[in-house]
C-alpha positions, 0 to 999 in steps of 0.5 A: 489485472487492471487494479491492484491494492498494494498494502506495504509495511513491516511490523517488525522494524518501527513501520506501525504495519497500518499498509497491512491492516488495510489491506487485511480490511479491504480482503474481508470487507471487498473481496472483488478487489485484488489486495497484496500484502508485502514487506517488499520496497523499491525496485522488488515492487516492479514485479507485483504491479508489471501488469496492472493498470492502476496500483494503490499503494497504501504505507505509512510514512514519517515526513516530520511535517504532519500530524500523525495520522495525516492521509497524504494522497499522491497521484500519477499525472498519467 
């Protein structure tokens, strides 16, 4: 698998889901690309991305600093 969209969440804790909406829009609007839809974290994630050239992974994240809403793009110095 050379790329892997990685849509991570959990609706049911205080997560508002939005890895799962857009990996949920990106299976029906671009079904060329490989999407993953998980509630997994940390190591567990190893096993989903092992043979994958490049992962996007897309979560959201509290930082206290930003508005809601804010995208934050970090990259690997690969």
């Amino acid at each position: 698998m050379e790329t892997l969209v990685l849509g991570v969440g959990n609706p049911i804790l205080t997560d508002d889901a939005v890895g799962f909406r857009v990996a949920r829009l990106l299976k029906e609007t671009r079904p060329e690309l490989t999407v993953i839809e998980t509630s997994e974290a940390g190591l567990t994630l190893l096993e989903l991305i092992t043979d994958c050239e490049w992962v996007i992974i897309v979560d959201s994240v509290k930082t206290g600093k930003s508005k809601p809403g804010t995208l934050h793009q970090l990259a690997s110095n690969k």
